[in-house]
N, C-alpha and C positions, 0 to 999 in steps of 0.2 A: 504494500500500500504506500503509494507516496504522499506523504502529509504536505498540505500547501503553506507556507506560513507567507502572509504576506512580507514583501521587501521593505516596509516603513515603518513596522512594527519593532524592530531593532538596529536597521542601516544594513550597509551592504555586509557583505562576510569580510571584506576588504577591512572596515574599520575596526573589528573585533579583537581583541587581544589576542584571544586563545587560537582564532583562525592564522593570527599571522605568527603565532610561535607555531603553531604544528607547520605552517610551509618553512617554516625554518629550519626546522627539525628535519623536516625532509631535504632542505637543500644539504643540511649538513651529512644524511646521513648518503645522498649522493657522492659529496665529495668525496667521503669515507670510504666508501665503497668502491671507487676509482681510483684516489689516488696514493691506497695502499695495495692494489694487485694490476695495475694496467699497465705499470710503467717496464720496459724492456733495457734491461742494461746495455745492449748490445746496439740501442738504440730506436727512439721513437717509441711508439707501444700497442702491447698487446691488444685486439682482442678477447673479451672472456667470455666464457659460457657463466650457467644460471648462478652456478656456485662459487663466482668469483676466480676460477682458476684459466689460465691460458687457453685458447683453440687450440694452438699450436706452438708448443714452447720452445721448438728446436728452431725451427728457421719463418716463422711467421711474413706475412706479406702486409707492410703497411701501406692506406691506403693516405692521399694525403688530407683528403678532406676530414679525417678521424684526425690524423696529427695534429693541425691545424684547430678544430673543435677542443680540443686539448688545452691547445694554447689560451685561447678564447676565454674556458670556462673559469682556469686555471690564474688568468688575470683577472678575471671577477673576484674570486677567492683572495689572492692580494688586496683587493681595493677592498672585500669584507677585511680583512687582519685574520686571513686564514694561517696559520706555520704551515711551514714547507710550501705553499703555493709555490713560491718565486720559484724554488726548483724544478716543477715539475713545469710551469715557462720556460724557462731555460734550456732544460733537456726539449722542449718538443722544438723551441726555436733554431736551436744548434739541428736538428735532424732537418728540420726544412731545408734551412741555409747550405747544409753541410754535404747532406745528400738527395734530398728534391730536386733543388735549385740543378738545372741544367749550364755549366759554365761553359759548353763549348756553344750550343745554341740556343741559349736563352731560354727562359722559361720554367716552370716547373715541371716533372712527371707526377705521371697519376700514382703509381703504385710502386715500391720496390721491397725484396726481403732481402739478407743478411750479403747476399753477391752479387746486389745490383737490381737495374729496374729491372720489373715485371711485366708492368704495362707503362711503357717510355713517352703514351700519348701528353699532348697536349690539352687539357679539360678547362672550360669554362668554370665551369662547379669547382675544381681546383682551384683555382685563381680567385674564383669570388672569394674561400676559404683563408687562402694564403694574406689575401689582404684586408680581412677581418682580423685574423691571427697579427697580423705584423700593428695593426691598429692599436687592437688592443694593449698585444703586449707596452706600444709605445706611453701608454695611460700609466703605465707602473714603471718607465724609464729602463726596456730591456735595450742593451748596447746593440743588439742585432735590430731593433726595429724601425729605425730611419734608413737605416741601408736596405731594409726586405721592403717597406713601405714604397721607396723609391724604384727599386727594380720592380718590383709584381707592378706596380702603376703604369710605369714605361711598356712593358709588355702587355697591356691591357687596353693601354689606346691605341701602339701600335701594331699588335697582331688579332687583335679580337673586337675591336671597337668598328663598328658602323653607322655612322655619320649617316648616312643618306635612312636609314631602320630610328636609330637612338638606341641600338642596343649592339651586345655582342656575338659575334657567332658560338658556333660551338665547341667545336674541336679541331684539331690539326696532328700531324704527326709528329714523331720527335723533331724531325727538321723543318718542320712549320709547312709541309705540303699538305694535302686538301686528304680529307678523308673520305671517301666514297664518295667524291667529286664535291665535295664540302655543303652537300643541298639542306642538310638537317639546321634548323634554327629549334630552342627548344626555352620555355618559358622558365623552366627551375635554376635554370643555373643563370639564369637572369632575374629572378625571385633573389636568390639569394648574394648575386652583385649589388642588388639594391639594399638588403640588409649590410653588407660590407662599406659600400659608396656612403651610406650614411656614418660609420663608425669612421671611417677615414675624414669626413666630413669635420665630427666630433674630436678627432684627435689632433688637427694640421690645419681648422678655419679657411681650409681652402675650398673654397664655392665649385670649384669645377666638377669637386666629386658630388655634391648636391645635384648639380644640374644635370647628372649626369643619371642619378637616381630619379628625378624627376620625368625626365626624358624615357628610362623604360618603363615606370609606374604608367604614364602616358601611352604608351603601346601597347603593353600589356594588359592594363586592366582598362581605364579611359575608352579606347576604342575596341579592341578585341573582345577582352571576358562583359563590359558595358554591351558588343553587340550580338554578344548571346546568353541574354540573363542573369547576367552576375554569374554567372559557372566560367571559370578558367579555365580554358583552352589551353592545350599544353605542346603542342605538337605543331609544327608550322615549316614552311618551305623556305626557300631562300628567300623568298620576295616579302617572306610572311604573313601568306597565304594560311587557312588553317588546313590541317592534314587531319580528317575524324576519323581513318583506315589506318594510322601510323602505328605498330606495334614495334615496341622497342623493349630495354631491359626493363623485368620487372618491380626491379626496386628503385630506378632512376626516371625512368619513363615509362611511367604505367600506361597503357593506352588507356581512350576513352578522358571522365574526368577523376581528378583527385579533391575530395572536398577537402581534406586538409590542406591542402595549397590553397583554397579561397581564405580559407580561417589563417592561414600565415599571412595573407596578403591583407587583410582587413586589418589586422594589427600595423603590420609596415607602413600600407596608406597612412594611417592616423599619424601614426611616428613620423613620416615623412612633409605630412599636413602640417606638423609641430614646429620640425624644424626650418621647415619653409615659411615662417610664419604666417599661418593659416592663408597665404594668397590663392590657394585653388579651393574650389567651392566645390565641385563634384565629388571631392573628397573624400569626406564625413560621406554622403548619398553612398558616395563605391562600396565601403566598410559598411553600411549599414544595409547595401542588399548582398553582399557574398557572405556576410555572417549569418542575413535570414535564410538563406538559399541553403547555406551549409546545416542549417538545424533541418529548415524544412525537407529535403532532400539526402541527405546525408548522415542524418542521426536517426541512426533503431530506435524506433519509437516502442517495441515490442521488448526489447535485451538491453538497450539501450550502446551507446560508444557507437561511433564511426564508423561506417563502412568504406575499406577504401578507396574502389572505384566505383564509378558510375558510368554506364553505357549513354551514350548521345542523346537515350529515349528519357531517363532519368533515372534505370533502374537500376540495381545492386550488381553490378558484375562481378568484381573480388569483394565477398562479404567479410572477410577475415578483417579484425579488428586492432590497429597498432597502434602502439602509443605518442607517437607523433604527431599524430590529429588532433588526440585529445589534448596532447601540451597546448600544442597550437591554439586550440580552441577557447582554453582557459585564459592564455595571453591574448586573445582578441576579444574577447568577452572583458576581460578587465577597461581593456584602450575603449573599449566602446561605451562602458559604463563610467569612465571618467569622463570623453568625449561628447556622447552622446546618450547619457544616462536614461534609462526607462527597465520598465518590470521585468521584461523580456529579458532582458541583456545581462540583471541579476540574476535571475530564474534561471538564465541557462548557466552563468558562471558557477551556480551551486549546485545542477545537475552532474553538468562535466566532470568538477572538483571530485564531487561523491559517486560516481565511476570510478574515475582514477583511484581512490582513496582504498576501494574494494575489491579493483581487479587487476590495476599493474601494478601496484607496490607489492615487493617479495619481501612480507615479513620475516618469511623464514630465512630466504639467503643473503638476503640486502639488494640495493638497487630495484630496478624496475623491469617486468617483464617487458619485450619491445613486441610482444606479437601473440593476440590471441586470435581462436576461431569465432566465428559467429556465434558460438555459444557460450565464450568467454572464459575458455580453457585455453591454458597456458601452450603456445604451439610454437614451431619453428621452419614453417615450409620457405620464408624469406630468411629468418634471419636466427643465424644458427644460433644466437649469446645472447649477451648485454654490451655490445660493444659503444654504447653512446651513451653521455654525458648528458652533453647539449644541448636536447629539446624539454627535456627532464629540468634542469637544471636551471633554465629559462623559464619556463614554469612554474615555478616555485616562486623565485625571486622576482620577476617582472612584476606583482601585486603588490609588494611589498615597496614598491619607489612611485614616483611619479612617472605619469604615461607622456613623458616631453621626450625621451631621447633613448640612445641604445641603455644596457643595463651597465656601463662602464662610465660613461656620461654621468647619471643618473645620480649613480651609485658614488663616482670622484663629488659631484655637487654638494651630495647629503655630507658626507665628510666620514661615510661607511658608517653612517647611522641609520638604522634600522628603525 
């Protein structure tokens, strides 16, 4: 039975004491959980399954956007007065730098283990990664991140940026040739440039990376997901065209739609609305219909949690339930209800919460399961572990600050007051 209480009868859960020690609680016990068994001596880090212990403890393959999310979280943690953060920034920065970082052509690789790359590509998603990482770490004064900020930037407008779109392509190969003729343009790894453009934004006051977030918030959502109902489009041609037949990886590029990309993009909007000092007005509107779109549409109204694709028609295609949707959702629900407060937008932030609260946090092993079935059993047909931090972790912490700017912003402003 779900009990209704109204939203005025106490204020949001946001202002509540005890709501905001238990996300604390949970940030802290994320950290805990990661940054005593992830970390690889031999450099960069593990992967773990349910129980905290390695995938692969001999020769693992790091991916960089995991490395990268590391760094991110792990400069959060500094600017709370976590101990040991700074190290484990350090060791993921030194791994970027040291072994990513491509010195003969530029760029970073997507993936490498103990003998070198694995996968030598060139990845948008990478890079958006690499220069949220080099951002952040720069907000807690790591030596390596005005020199990583500087290169991933260069290599971002001049091998992946398109001027005539306002966004970047996708991928290239190690030596920067075209990948299956270079046709794929793809909305995620431009989702999450715009989450990095802003943090770059926030750490160097330099306007170009605004604008630059601006410009594909504007493609992406403005005319694209605007001209097919608030649902995000994810798949597009060169011309940026949409592709509704495009099947690709399943955990990168799901076909069909993903609602949790609308629910991270209703967040970003508002954040980017903030820092743009509220000059776009469509704005608030975009976030206020991919957030109803994604409940209406996207949330088991029967099991409840996310479903995480949806076929062109509206219906459930992958029913399987992960936890990324829900972070997501929780952090757009928040920006909405600072932004754009109404009943709805609490009602959902305490549905979502108390999902999450029920069904991915692993009391017994620690961390968060990242993947249930439609019936909300613990499974792993995507994803073998717990290898991520990051959405979880964001999650937690994003309610707990002001909805004006990244959580490193935010978080330096308050003075790591809670």
């Amino acid at each position: 039975m779900n009990i209704q209480v109204e939203p005025a009868a106490l204020g949001n859960w946001t202002t509540r004491d005890y709501h905001r020690r238990w996300l604390l609680d949970q940030a802290s016990a994320l950290f805990d959980f990661f940054q005593y068994r992830a970390v690889n001596p031999k450099g960069g880090f593990y992967d773990i399954d349910d129980a905290g212990k390695p995938l692969d403890a001999i020769n693992p393959v790091r991916g960089i956007h995991s490395t990268a999310r590391m760094v991110h979280c792990f400069s959060i943690g500094s600017l709370l007065g976590r101990p040991g953060a700074n190290e484990i920034v350090d060791h993921g920065m030194n791994y970027l730098w040291n072994r990513h970082r491509d010195t003969k052509h530029g760029g970073y690789v997507w993936s490498l283990n103990n003998d070198g790359p694995v996968d030598s590509s060139k990845q948008g998603y990478g890079h958006a990664f690499v220069l949220l990482a080099a951002s952040s770490a720069k907000t807690i004064g790591h030596p390596l991140a005005d020199g990583m900020l500087a290169d991933v930037t260069e290599i971002l407008n001049t091998k992946f940026w398109e001027e005539k779109h306002g966004a970047i392509a996708e991928e290239f190969n190690q030596d920067w040739s075209l990948i299956d003729g270079g046709t794929y343009r793809g909305q995620n790894s431009n989702m999450h440039l715009t989450e990095a453009l802003m943090a770059a934004f926030e750490a160097t006051g330099e306007r170009s990376y605004l604008d630059k977030a601006e410009s594909v918030a504007d493609l992406v959502i403005r005319r694209s997901a605007g001209s097919v109902g608030w649902r995000v489009a994810e798949h597009f041609n060169t011309d940026w065209v949409l592709d509704k037949n495009y099947r690709g990886n399943e955990m990168f590029r799901p076909s069909g739609t993903t609602p949790g990309h609308w629910l991270e993009w209703a967040r970003l909007v508002l954040q980017l609305w903030s820092l743009g000092e509220k000059r776009h007005d469509w704005m608030p509107e975009a976030a206020k219909g991919l957030f109803s779109q994604s409940m209406s549409l996207g949330w088991d109204n029967e099991k409840h949690g996310f479903f995480y694709t949806l076929d062109w028609d509206d219906v459930p295609a992958k029913r399987n339930k992960l936890w990324w949707p829900a972070c997501e959702g929780a952090g757009a629900a928040h920006y909405l209800n600072e932004h754009v407060p109404s009943d709805f937008h609490e009602e959902s932030y305490r549905k979502i919460w108390s999902m999450i609260g029920q069904n991915f946090v692993d009391r017994a092993n620690g961390g968060w399961h990242e993947e249930l079935t439609e019936d909300l059993v613990p499974a792993h047909t995507l994803f073998p572990g717990k290898g991520d931090i990051y959405h979880a972790l964001q999650a937690c912490l994003i309610p707990l600050f002001p909805a004006t700017g990244s959580l490193t912003k935010v978080i330096a402003e308050a003075g790591g007051k809670i």
